[in-house]
N, C-alpha and C positions, 0 to 999 in steps of 0.2 A: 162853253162853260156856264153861260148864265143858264141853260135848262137846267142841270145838277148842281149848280148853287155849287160847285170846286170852285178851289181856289188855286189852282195850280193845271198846268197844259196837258194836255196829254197827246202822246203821239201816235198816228198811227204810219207805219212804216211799210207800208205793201209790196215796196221796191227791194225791203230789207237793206238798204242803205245803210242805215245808222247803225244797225244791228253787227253790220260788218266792220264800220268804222271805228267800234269801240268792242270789236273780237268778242262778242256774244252770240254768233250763229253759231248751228248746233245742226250741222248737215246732217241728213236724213233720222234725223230723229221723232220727227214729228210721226203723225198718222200716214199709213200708207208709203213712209219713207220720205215725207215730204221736211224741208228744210223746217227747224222753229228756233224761235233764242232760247239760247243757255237763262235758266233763273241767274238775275245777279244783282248785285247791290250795288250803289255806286255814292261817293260824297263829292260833287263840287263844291273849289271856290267861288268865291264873288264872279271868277272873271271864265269859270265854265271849264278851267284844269280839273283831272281827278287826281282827286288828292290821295284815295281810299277805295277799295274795289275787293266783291266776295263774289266769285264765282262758285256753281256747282251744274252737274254734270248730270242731276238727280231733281227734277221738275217739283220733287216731295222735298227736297233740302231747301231752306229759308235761313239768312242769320237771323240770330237772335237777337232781339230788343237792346237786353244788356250789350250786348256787343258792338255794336252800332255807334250807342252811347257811348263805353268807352274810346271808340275811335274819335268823334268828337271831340271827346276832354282832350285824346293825347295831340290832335290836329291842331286845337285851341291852344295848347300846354306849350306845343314846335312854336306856335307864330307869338304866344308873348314875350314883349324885352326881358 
């Protein structure tokens, strides 16, 4: 992280571990049939639950910005008294 100056981890998953542990492989999808992850969006809590999750099936599908956001507000909205 210090060479690009992020601020946040990044993973790299070779084993495709993680990818299955949270149902984002996308068997033979990739090049030549080879296994890749599903595009997907995800919102953790503090303590690393998904609270919030956008899959798609379509490497061009992304959520949108607004969308996102509003999931926040209503996550934020669920946990005030």
């Amino acid at each position: 992280m210090a060479k690009t100056g992020w601020r946040f981890p990044v993973l790299a998953d070779e084993r495709a571990e993680t990818i299955r542990r949270y149902g984002i492989l996308h068997p033979g999808a990739g090049p030549e049939g080879k296994d890749i992850t599903r595009p997907a969006e995800f919102l953790l809590d503090p303590k690393g639950i998904v609270r919030w999750r956008d899959l798609t099936d379509d490497f061009r599908v992304r959520t949108r910005p607004e969308t996102v956001l509003q999931e926040i507000d209503r996550l934020q909205a669920k946990k005030a008294p």
